[in-house]
N, C-alpha and C positions, 0 to 999 in steps of 0.2 A: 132425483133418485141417487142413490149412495154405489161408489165402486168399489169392484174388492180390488188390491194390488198383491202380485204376487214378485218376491226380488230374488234372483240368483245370483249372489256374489261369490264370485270365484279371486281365485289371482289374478290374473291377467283382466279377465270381462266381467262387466256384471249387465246382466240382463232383464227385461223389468215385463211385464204382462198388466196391463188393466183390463176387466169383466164389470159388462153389467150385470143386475140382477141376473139376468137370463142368462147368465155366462156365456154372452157375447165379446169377443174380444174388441176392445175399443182403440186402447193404443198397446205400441211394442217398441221397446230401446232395446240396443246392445251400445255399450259404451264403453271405454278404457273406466277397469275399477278402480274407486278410489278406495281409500285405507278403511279398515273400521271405526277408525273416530271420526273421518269425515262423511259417512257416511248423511249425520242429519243434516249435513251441508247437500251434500247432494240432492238429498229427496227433497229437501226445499226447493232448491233449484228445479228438480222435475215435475212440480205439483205445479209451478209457477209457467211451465212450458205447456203442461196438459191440460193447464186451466183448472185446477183443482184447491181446495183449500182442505183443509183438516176436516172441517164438520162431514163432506162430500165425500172421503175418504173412509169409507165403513169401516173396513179392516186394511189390515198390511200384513203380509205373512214374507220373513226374511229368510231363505236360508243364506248362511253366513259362514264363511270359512271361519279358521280361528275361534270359532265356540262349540262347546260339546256339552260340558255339563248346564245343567237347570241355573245354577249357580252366573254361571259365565253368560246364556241368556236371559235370564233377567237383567241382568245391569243393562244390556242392550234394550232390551225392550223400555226400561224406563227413559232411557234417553231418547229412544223415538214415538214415548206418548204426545210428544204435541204434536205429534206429524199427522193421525188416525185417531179415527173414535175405539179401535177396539186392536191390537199390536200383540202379532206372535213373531219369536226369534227362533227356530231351531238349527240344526248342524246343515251345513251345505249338503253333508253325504247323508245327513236322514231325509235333504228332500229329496235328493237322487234317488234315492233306493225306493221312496216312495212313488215318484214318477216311472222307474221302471218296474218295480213289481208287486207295487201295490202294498197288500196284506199276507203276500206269500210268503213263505218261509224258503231263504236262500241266504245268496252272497251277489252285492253287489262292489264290483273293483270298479275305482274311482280313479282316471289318470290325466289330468291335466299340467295345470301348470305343478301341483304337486300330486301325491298319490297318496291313496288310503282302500283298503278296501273294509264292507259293512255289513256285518250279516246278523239273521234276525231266525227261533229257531219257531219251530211248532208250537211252544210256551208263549211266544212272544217276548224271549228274551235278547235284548239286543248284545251285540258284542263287534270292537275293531279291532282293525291291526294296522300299523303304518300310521299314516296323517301326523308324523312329529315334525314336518317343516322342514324346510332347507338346510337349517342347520346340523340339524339331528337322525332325518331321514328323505322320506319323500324319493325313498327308493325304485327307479321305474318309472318317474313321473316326467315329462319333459323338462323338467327344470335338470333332472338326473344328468338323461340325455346329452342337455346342448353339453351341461359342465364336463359331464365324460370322456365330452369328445372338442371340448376346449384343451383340457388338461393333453389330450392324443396327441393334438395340433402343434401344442406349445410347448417349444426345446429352443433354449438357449439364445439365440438373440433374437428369436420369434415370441418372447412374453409381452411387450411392447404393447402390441393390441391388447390384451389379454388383460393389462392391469388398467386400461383404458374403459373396459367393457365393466370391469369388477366395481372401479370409482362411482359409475352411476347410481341415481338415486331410485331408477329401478329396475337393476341390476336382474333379479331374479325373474322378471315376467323376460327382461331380453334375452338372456340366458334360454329361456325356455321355449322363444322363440327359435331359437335355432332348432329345434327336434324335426319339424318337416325334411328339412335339408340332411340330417341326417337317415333319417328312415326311407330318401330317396335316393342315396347315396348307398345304401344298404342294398336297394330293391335292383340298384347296378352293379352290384360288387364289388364295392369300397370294403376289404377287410375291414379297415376297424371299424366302420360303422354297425359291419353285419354283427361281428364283435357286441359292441355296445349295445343294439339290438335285443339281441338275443339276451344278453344280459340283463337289460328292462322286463321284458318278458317275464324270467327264470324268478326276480323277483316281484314280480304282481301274482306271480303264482302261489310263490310262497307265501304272499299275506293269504290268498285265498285259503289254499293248506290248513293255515294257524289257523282259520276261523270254522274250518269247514271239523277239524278238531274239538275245539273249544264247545262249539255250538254243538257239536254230537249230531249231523244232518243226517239228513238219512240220505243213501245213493240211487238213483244219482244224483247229484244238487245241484238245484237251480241258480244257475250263474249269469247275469246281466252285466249292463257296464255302463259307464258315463264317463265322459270331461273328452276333450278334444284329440286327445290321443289316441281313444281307443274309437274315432270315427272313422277311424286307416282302417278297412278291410282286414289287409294283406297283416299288419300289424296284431288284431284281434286273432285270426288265424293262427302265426301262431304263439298268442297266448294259449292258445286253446289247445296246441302241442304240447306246449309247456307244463299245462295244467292235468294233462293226461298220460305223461312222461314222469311225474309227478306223483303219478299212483289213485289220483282226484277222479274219479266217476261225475263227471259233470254232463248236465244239461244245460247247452247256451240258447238264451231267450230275448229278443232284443227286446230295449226297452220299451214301456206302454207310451211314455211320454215325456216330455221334457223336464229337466228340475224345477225351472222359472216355472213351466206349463203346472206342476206339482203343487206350487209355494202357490198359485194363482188359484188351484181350485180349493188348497183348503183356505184361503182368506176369504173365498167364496162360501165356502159352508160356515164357516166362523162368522160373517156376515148375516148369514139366515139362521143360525141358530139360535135367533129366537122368535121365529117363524112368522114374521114382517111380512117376509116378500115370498108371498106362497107360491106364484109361477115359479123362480131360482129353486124356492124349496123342497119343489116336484119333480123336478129336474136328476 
């Protein structure tokens, strides 16, 4: 019988889900991500560990950081047609938003190793704000975070570490690493972290603002959340000051389910859709 795979490629993790027909979960990875071009490296690798080949592989559904447009997915998807009989690529943060709120019409803010938030209106028109990367934004996102509070740290013969951390070749997942220590340094009263803090916040807020604008939501808007950052309680809280200090009439909803759990059930319907395996397609 044929599985579906579903993948959530983040910065720092990518995460994997295989389903059977019946959309039983068979296996589950978390693993250190690899780039987007090594990506059909990898999935070889995991087909080879799950015991799988191509033809056994029904579908694959990616969400994948660093692509947004149709454009940007496709190239991907053609480079992992030998991987599956049938391959869809879309935005990390459309599967998020699709694991947490389905077909509703809101905002879903995205904060992990980088940030983005994604909202979608009663049209079913999409729209972002943020997701320009480390170099350019990624405001708010732990990668913000550690750098914010590296920069606080380091004064004058304390740069040392600093350009030690920078030189690595994966500078920005460790970077971003540091955000825990920071948000529990905050939660003790370390000035400048509560500082920084807050500052992350003030901006996830604003991307929501710009969307909750753009999209014309109605109030109050359905506001969800994904990526590792915003699994801190005390942290979401207060965004949610933030976001109401702000002027934002929000409703906070946590998510239905997982991005990876997301990418997994639609490689599942993608699978059945063309009505093969009628238990899955009853389902």
């Amino acid at each position: 019988m044929p599985v579906a795979v579903g993948l959530d490629l983040g910065g720092t993790w990518v995460r994997a889900v295989m389903l059977d027909t019946d959309g039983r979960r068979l296996h589950s990875l978390r693993s250190p991500a690899p780039s987007l071009a090594a990506l059909p490296v990898f999935l070889n690798s995991l087909w080879k560990r799950w015991g799988l080949s191509r033809s056994r592989v029904g579908a694959l559904v990616v969400g994948s950081r660093g692509v947004w447009t149709r454009q940007e997915q496709r190239r991907v998807e053609r480079r992992l047609r030998a991987l599956a009989l049938r391959v869809r690529v879309i935005s990390d943060a459309q599967a998020a938003y699709s694991g947490a709120l389905g077909a509703r019409a809101g905002i879903l803010i995205l904060a992990g190793t980088g940030s983005i938030a994604i909202g979608r209106n009663g049209k079913g028109r999409w729209a972002r704000a943020g997701g320009l990367g480390p170099l350019l934004g990624d405001e708010g996102s732990a990668f913000w975070i550690g750098r914010q509070w590296l920069r606080a740290r380091s004064r004058g013969e304390d740069f040392a570490p600093v350009r030690k951390i920078i030189g690595r070749p994966d500078a920005v997942a460790h970077i971003a690493r540091l955000a825990p220590q920071v948000l529990r340094r905050a939660r003790n009263g370390h000035p400048i972290a509560r500082r920084i803090v807050a500052d992350a916040q003030r901006h996830l807020a604003e991307l929501a603002g710009t969307l909750a604008r753009d999209l014309r939501l109605k109030k109050p808007v359905t506001v969800s959340w994904a990526g590792s950052l915003l699994d801190d309680q005390r942290f979401r809280t207060g965004l949610r000051r933030k976001l109401t200090r702000s002027g934002l009439s929000v409703r906070m909803v946590s998510p239905e389910t997982s991005p990876v759990m997301a990418t997994a059930r639609m490689a599942l319907a993608l699978l059945n859709r063309d009505g093969r395996w009628g238990k899955a397609r009853r389902r």
